[in-house]
GUKE-555858 format. One record per residue (C-alpha): x, z, y; residue in three letters. Coordinates in steps of 0.02 Angstrom, whole numbers, plus 50000, padded with zeros to 5 digits. Layout:
residues N
XZYALA ...
This chain:
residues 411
500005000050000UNK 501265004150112UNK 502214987550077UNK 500574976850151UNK 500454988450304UNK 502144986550348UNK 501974966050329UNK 500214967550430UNK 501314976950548UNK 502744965950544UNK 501554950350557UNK 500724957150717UNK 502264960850781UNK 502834943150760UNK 501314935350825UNK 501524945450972UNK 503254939351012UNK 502954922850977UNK 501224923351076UNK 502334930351222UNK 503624916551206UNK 502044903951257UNK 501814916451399UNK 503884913651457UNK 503714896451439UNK 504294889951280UNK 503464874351218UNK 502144875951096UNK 503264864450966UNK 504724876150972UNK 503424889650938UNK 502504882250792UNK 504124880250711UNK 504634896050722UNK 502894903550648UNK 503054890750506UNK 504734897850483UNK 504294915750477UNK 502454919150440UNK 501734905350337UNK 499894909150356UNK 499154924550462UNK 497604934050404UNK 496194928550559UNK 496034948250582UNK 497634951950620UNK 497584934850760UNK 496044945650839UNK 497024961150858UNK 498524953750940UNK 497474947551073UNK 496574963551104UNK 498404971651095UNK 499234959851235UNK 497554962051344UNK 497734978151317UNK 499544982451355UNK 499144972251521UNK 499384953851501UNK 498014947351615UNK 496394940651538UNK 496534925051632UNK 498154923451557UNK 497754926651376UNK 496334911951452UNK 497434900551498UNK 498714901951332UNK 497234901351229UNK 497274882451200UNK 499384883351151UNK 499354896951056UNK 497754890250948UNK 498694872850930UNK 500174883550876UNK 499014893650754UNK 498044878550675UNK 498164877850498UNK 499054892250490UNK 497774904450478UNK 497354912550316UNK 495434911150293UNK 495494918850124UNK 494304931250156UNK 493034921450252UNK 491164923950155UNK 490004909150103UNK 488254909750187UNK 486804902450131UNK 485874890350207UNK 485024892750386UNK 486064909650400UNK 486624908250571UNK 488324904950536UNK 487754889850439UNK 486974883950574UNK 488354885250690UNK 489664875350562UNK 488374863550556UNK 488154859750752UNK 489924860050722UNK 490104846350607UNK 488844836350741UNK 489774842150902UNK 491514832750817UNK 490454817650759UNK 489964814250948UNK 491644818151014UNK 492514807950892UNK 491244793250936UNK 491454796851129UNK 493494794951113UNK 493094777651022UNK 492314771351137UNK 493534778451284UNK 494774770051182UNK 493964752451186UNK 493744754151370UNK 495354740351403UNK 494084727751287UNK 492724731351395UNK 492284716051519UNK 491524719151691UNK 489824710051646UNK 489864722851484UNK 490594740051588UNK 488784744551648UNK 487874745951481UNK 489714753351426UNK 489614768651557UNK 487914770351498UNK 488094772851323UNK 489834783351356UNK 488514794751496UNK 487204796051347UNK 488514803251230UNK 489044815551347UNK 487274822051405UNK 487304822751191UNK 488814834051215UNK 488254844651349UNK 486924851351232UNK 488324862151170UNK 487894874751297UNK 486544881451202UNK 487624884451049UNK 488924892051162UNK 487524902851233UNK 486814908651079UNK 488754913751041UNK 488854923151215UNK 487204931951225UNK 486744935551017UNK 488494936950938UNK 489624944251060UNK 488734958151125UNK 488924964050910UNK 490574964050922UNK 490854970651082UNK 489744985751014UNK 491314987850888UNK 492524988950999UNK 493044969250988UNK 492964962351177UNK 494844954151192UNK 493984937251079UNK 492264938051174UNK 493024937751356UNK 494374924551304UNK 493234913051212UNK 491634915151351UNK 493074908751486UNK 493394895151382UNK 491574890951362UNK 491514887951544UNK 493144880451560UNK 492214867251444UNK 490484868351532UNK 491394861451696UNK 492484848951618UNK 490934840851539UNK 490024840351709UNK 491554832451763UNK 491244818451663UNK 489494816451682UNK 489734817751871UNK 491054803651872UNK 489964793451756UNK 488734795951858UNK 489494787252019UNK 488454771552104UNK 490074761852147UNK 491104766451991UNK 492314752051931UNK 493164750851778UNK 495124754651852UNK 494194770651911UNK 493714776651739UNK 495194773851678UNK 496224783351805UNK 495044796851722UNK 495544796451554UNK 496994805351559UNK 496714818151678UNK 494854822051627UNK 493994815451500UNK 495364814651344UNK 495844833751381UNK 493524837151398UNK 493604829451216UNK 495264837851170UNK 494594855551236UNK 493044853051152UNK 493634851250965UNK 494964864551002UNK 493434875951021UNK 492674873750851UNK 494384876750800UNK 494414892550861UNK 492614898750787UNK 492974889850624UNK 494514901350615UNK 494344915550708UNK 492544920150788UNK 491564916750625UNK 492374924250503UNK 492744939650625UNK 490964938950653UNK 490504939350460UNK 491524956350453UNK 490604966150587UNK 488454960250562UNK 487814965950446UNK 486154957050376UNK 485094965650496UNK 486184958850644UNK 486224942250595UNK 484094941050559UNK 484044948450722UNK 485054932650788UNK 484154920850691UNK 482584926950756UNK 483254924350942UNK 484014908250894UNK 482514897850963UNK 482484906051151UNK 484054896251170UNK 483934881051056UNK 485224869650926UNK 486314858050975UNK 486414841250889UNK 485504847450743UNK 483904852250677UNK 484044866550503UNK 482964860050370UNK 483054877050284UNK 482274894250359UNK 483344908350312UNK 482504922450245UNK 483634936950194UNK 482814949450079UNK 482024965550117UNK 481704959550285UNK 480604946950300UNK 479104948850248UNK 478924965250330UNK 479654955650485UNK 478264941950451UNK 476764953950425UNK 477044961650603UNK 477294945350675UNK 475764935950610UNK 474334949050542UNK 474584964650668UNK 473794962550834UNK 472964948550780UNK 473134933550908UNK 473264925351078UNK 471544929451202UNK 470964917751329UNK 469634917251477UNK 468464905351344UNK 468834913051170UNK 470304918751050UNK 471444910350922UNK 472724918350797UNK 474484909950804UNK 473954901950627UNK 472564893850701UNK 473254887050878UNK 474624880450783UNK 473614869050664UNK 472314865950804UNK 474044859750914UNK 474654850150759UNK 473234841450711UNK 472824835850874UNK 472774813850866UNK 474124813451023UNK 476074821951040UNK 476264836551162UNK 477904842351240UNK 477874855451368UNK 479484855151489UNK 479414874051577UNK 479564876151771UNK 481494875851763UNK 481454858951671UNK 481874863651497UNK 480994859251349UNK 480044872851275UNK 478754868651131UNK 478394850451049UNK 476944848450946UNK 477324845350762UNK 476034833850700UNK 476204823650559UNK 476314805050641UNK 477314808950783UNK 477614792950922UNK 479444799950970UNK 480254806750852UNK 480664826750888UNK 481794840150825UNK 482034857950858UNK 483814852550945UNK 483024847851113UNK 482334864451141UNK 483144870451278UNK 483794855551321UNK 483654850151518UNK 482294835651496UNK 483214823351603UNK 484434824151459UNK 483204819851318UNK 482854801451418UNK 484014786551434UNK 485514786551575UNK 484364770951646UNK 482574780151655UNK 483364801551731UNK 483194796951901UNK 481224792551873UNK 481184807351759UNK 481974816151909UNK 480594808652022UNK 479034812851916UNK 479724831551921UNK 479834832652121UNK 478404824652149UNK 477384838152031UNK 478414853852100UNK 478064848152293UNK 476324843252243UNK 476414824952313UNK 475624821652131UNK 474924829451982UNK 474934815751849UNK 475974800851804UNK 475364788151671UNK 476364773951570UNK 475914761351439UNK 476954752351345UNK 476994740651169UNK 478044748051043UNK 478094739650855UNK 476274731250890UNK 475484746550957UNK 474884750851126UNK 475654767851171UNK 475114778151318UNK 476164791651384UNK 475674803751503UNK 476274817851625UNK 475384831151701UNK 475814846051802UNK 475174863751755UNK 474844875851873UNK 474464893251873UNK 472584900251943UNK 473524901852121UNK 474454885252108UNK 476034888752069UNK 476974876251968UNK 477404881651768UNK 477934866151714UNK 477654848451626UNK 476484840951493UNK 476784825851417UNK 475474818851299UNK 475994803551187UNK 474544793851123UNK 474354778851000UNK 472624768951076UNK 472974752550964UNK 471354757050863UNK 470314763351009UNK 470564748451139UNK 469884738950976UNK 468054749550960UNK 466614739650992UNK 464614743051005UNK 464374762750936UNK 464384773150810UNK 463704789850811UNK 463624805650690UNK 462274800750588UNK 463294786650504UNK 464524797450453UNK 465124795650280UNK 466594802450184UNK 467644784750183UNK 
């Protein structure tokens, strides 16, 4: 026993120096050498407690911040994930590898195209900045999985002591929140040429991407498993249950996790006790609004007063296809580059009152679509937010004559 202390020891100790070396200014090469050399691989605990050590024997947070990129690139690979523990499916770590696994698919498609951008002619570079904007507005859902991170995870750990990780990795969060406006600002730009974007590559957009992936790096190696040691089950149901306030990113869990002994008591309270939702003209239970919303013959999405999507209906011929990873999401993100600014519009126009309702039609695969806003208002006016109401008419703009309830028959 006292052998593996002594190596923990001696491996901290180490880590520390070499961590410090970054610090002094030694390149990162020279330093992953040197922890090939001597450590080989590096249990992601002991990582964890050399940061709260150096924080804590008063090397600046926004130091340990700004080191945290080297020293991970140093670390990667070398970081001994032996102890890690397998979730099952819809567990909230699942669903974070998984948004993982999305959030490098889109990055890895964005730097493709940023790659191709010398093949790109000037007739082409307009539809090109579009589709290179829509990827990123992709990307910036990656807030939400940050925020469920920040706001259901951290404040776990910080109740055991671990806040070095939490403080470091939230800075890096918005380090990566910025950067991606960045890009989205620059994209953005009315008069934006093609030498421009370039000139961006370098100094914006490759290290956005680069930052990015060296994020789910870090959770992959560090804030997961860390995380795995301190929840217990209750924790983590209690984080799955929150999980929808703040929405997924890039993907939509096909599997409800239901850990047992909790659920169904969790369940009962939720849909028997109390009973259901009153109203002015009657009184539903959340079984029954649900299937009266679902079964509905037209899509509903409700965008809340601060322009984020809240609630889609669920019914089972939808128009536009929906998933659980736009709630959340700012709803001039879920439309085409070429359509936010009317999005944009429709919105000021219903907050300032200059109008109330905005209706569209359109063919779509031989059917005659209309889509509708309105705004919703409160009993004294005040503006809650956005309907939109997706309806197929094909079959109704085809009714002729009448046909009333006596005909009715079971075909």
């Amino acid at each position: 026993m006292s052998e593996l202390i002594n190596n923990s020891r001696y491996r901290k100790e180490r880590l520390k120096e070499l961590i410090l070396k970054l610090h002094e200014g030694e390149s990162a090469a020279q330093v992953r050498m040197q922890l090939i050399e001597s450590l080989q691989e590096i249990p992601y605990g002991e990582v964890v407690e050399v940061e709260q050590e150096l924080m804590a024997e008063g090397l600046p947070e926004s130091e340990v911040l700004k080191l945290c990129d080297v020293h991970g690139q140093v670390l990667s690979g070398h970081i001994d994930l032996s102890q890690a523990l397998i979730v099952p499916p819809g567990h909230p770590i699942d669903v974070f590898k998984k948004e993982n696994i999305e959030i490098r698919k889109v990055a890895q498609r964005v730097s493709d195209l940023l790659e191709s951008l010398d093949r790109i002619d000037e007739e082409g570079f307009k539809n090109y900045v579009f589709t290179v904007l829509g990827h990123f507005y992709e990307l910036m859902d990656v807030d939400k999985h940050y925020k469920r991170t920040e706001y259901l995870v951290f404040p776990y750990l910080e109740k055991n002591d671990i806040t070095g990780p939490p403080k470091v990795l939230w800075g890096k969060h918005d380090e990566i929140r910025e950067q991606l406006k960045g890009c989205i600002e620059v994209l953005n730009t009315t008069e934006l040429t093609k030498q421009d974007l370039s000139d961006a590559l370098e100094i914006l957009f490759f290290p956005t991407l680069d930052t990015l992936t060296d994020m789910v790096q870090k959770e992959e190696e560090i804030l997961f498993p860390m995380s795995l040691d301190v929840l217990n089950t209750e924790d983590w149901w209690h984080v799955h249950q929150q999980t929808l306030e703040f929405g997924f990113t890039l993907y939509d869990p096909d599997v409800e996790w239901k850990p047992e002994g909790l659920v169904q008591e969790e369940e009962k309270t939720t849909l028997t006790s109390g009973g259901g939702i009153q109203l002015p003209s009657g009184r539903f239970t959340a079984a029954e609004i649900m299937a009266i919303l679902n079964t509905a013959p037209f899509d509903m999405t409700f965008v809340d007063k601060h322009d984020k999507v809240k609630y889609f209906t669920q019914g089972k011929e939808r128009i536009f296809t929906r998933n659980r990873s736009i709630l959340n999401r700012d709803v001039r993100l879920c439309h085409p580059p070429a359509s936010a600014h009317i999005v944009e519009k429709i919105l000021d126009d219903f907050k300032t009152g200059k109008a109330s309702h905005a209706p569209f039609w359109i063919q779509m695969k031989g059917k005659f679509i209309l889509i509708e806003y309105f705004a919703l208002h409160d009993e004294n006016g005040a503006y809650l937010g956005t309907l939109e109401v997706s309806q197929d008419l094909t079959a109704n703009r085809a009714l002729e004559g009448e046909r009333r309830i006596l005909s009715y028959t079971d075909k």
